[in-house]
DRENKE-943914 format. One record per residue (C-alpha): residue number from 1; x, y, z. Coordinates in steps of 0.02 Angstrom, whole numbers. Layout:
BEGIN
REC   filo       c1       c2       c3
REC    NUM        X        Y        Z
...
***
This chain:
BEGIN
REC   filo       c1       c2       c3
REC      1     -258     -289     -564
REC      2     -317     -152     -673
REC      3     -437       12     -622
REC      4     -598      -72     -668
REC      5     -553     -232     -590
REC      6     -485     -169     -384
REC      7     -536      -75     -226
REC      8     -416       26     -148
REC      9     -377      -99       40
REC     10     -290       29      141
REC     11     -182      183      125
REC     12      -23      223      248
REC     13      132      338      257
REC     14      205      189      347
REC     15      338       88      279
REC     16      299      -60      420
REC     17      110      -45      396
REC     18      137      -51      210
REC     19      256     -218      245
REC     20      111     -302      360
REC     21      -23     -263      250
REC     22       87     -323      101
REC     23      148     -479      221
REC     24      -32     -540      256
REC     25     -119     -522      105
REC     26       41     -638       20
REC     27       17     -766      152
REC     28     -148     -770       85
REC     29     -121     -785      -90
REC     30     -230     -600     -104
REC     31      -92     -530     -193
REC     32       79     -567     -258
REC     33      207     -454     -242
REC     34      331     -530     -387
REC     35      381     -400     -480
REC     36      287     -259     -372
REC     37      366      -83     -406
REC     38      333       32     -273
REC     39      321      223     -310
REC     40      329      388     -224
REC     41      154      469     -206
REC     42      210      611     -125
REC     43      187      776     -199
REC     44      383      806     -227
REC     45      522      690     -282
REC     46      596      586     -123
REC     47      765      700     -138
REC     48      682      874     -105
REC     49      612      899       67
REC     50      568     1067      148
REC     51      633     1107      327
REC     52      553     1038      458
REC     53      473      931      356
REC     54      425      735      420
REC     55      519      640      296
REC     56      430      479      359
REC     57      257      543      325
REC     58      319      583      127
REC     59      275      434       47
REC     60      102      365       11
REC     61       72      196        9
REC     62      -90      140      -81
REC     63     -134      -25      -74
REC     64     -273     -110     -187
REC     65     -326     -280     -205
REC     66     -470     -373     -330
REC     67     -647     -311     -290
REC     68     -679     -536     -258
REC     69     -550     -519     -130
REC     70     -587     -338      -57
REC     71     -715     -412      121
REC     72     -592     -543      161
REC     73     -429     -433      149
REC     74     -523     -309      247
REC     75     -539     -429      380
REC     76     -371     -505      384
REC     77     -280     -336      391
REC     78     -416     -257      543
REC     79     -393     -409      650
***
């Protein structure tokens, strides 16, 4: 998948929406995660945290999937 090539599916701060999402669209042979690196969005590195701040909600998850595949993704993950 490359920038001229996806559409962004879904974005989440959840590690099990992130794994259903992820789950589904496999099952489906939308994506394959083989060799899938997942990185911290977040504005700071996952060891610095400020008080009080919701470590849960510190990672982004963006998820993006083949333009071809974007309607049916869509309405596999919002069913």
């Amino acid at each position: 998948i490359t920038i001229f090539n996806r559409k962004e599916l879904a974005i989440t701060y959840s590690t099990n929406e992130q794994a259903r999402i992820r789950d589904i669209l496999t099952a489906e042979d939308i994506i394959d995660t083989k060799g899938t690196v997942m990185r911290n969005m977040g504005a700071r590195g996952p060891a610095i945290q400020q008080f009080g701040e919701n470590i849960t909600a510190s990672t982004e998850y963006r998820i993006y999937v083949l333009k071809k595949d974007y309607d049916k993704a869509s309405h596999l993950i919002h069913t």
